[in-house]
C-alpha positions in Angstrom: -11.8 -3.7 -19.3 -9.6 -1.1 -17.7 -11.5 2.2 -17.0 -8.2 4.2 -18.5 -8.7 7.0 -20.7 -8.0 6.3 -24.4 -4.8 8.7 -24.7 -2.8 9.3 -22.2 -2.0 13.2 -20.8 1.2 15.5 -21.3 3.7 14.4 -18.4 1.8 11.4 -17.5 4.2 8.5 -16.7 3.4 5.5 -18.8 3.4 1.8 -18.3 4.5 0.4 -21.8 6.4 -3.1 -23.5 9.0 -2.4 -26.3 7.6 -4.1 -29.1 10.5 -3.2 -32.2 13.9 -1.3 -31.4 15.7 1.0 -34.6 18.8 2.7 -34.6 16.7 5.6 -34.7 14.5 4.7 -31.6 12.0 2.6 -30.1 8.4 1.8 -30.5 6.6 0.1 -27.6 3.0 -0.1 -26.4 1.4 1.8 -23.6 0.2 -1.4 -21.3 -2.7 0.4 -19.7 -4.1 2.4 -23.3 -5.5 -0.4 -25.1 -1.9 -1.3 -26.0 -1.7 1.7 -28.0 1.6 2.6 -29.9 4.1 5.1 -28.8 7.2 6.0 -29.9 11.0 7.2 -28.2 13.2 9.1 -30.4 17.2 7.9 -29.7 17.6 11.6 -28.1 15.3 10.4 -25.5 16.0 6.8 -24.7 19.3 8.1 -22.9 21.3 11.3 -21.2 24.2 11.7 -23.6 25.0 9.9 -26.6 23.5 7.1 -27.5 26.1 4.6 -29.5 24.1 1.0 -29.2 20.4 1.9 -28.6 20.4 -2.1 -27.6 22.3 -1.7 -24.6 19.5 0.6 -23.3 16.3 -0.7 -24.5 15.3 -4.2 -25.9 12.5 -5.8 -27.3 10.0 -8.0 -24.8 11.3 -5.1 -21.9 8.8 -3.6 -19.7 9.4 -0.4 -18.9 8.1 4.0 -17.5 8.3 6.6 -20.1 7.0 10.3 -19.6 4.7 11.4 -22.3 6.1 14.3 -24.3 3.3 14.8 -26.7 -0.3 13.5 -27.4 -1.5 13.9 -31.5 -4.8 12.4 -31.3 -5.6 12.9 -35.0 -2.9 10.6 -35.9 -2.9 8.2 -33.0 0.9 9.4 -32.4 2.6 9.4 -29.2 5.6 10.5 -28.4 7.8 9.7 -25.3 10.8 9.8 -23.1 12.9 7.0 -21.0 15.7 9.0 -20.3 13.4 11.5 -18.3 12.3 8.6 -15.8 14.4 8.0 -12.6 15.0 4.5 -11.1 12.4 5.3 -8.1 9.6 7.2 -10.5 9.9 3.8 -12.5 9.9 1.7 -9.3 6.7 2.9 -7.8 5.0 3.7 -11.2 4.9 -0.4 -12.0 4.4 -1.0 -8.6 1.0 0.8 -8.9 0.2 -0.6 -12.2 0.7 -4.0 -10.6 -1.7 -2.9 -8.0 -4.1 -1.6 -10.5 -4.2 -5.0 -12.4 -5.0 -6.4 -9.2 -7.4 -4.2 -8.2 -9.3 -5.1 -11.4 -8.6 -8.8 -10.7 -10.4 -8.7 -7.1 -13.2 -6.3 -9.0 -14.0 -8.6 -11.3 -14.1 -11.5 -8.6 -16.7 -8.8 -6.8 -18.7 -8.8 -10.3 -18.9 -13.0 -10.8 -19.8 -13.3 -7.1 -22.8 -11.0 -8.3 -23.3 -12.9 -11.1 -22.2 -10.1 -13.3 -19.4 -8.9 -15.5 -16.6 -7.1 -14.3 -18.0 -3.5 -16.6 -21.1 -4.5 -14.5 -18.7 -4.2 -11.6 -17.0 -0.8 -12.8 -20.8 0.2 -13.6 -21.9 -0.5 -9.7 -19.2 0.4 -7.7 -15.6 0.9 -9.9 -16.3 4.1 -11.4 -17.6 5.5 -8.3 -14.6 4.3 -6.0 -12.2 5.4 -8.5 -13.9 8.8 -8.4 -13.7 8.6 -4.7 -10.0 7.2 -4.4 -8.1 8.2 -7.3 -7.1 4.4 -8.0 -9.0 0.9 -7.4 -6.6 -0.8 -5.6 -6.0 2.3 -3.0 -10.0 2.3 -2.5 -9.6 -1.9 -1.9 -7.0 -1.0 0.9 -8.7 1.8 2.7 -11.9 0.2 2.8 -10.8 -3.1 3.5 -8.6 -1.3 6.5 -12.0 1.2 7.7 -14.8 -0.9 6.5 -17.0 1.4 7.9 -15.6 4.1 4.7 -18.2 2.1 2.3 -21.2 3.8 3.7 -20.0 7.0 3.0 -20.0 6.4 -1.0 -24.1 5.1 -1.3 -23.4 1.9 -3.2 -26.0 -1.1 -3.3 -26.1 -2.6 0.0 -25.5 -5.8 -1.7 -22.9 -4.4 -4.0 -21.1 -2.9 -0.9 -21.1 -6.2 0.6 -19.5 -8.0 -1.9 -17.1 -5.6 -2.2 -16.0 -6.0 1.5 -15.8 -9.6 1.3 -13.8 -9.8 -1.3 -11.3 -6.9 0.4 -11.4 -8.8 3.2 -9.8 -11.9 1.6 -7.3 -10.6 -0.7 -5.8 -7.3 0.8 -3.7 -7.9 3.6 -3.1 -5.0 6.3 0.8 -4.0 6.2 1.4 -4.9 9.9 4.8 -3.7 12.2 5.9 -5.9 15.3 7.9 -4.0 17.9 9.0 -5.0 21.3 10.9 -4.1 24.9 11.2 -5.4 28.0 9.8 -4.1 31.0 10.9 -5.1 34.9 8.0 -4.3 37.7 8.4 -4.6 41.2 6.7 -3.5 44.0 7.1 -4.2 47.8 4.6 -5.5 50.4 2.3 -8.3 50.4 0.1 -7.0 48.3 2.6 -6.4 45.4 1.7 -9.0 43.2 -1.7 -7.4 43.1 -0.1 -3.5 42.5 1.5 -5.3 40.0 -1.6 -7.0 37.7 -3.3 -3.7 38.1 -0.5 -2.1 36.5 -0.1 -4.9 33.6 -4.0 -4.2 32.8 -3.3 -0.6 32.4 -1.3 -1.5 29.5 -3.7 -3.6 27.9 -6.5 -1.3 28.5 -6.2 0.1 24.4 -8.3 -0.8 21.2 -6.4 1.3 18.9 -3.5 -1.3 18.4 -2.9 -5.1 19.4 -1.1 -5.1 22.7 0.4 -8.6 24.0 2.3 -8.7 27.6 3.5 -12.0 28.6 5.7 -12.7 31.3 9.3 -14.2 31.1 10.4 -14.3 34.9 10.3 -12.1 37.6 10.0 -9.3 37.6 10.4 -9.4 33.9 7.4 -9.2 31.1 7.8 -8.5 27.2 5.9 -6.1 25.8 4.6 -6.3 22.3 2.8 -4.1 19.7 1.7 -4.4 16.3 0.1 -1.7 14.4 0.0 -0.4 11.0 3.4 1.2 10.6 6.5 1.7 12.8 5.8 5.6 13.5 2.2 4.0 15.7 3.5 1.2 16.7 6.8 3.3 18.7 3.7 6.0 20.2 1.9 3.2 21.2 4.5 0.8 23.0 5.3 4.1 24.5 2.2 4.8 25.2 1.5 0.9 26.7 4.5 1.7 29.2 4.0 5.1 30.6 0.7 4.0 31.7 2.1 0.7 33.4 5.0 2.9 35.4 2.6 5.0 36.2 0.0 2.6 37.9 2.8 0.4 39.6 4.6 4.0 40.6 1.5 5.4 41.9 1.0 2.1 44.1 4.9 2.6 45.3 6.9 0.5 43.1 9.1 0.5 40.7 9.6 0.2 36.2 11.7 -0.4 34.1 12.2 -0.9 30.1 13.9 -1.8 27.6 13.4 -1.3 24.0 14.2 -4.5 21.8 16.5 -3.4 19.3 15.8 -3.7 16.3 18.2 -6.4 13.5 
């Protein structure tokens, strides 16, 4: 049971299933309303004239319309395709997907409890959606800062749940970058100048850091963070701390960024 509101808003964009195509438009049914029925007039189903409404819209097709107008009275709904772009359609059943989900994994949260999944919404759904603005974003904040939970005053065992079940179905998006980096320094004790600069790039706990040597003086340098914008300041970050040490010591770096296929 979906925690939707019974109508949707003015300008909200609409996850819905054409259910019966006319020459004169299309009705469908608004996937996250209680399959409610809506209705596009031919004047909004395209830009321009509309000669075959079938070579636009067809029964069985899942599709984002914009709400134009909400009469509650009547249970009437009217709507536009036309004033939906590819990427507004794109990321609106991208989060609907999510949000089905979401409601999946909270319902697994609810029979782990030994309750149903409105038990679920009742304990912890309502309040994270309130929190979040969406189930499935509150699943992958939390799941990625566990420590988030304790901010919202849920049931300890509730809250548990919760984690362990984020913590098995919602995987962190992860980025894998890497360069190569050349060390040298001269003297006997080189090889040791040369470890303590290697340990000043692993000495970070904000991202996964991996240096493994290919021949010398040659080592790869990897990092894998979140996204590609952290990962970069962080393999950057990795470096300048290694040159420094070995430079400091009276040797010598040098890298170069893997490019990227």
């Amino acid at each position: 049971m979906s925690r939707k509101a019974e109508f949707p808003e003015v300008g909200d964009l609409a996850v819905c299933t054409v259910s019966n195509v006319k020459n004169f438009g299309a009705f469908v049914t608004l996937d996250e309303y209680n399959a409610r029925e809506g209705f596009i007039h031919v004047r909004d189903v395209a830009s321009g004239w509309v000669k075959y409404i079938r070579d636009h819209i067809r029964e069985g097709q899942k599709t984002v319309c914009k709400v134009l107008s909400v009469d509650k009275e009547r249970g009437h709904i009217d709507l536009s395709l036309k004033q939906v772009n590819d990427h507004q359609k794109r990321e609106r059943i991208q989060e609907w997907k999510n949000e089905k989900k979401a409601e999946k994994l909270l319902e697994i949260v609810g029979t782990k409890m030994g309750k149903t999944l409105d038990d679920a919404y009742d304990a912890v759904g309502s309040k994270l959606i309130e929190e979040y603005g969406a189930l499935y974003l509150a699943f992958d904040q939390i799941n990625a800062s566990p420590e988030l939970i304790k901010e919202l005053d849920l049931d300890k065992k509730w809250a548990s749940t919760f984690l362990e079940v984020a913590k098995e179905n919602i995987q962190i998006p992860q980025v894998k970058i890497d360069g190569s980096l050349e060390l040298t320094c001269p003297g006997a004790d080189g090889i040791d100048h040369i470890k303590e600069a290697l340990k000043a790039g692993l000495a970070t706990d904000d991202v996964e850091v991996g240096i493994h040597y290919v021949g010398a003086p040659r080592y790869r340098v990897t990092v894998v963070a979140e996204d590609y914008k952290t990962a970069e300041q962080e393999l950057k970050d990795v470096v300048q701390a290694m040159s420094a040490k070995i430079e400091k010591s009276g040797g010598t770096a040098s890298f170069k960024r893997k490019e990227e296929k």
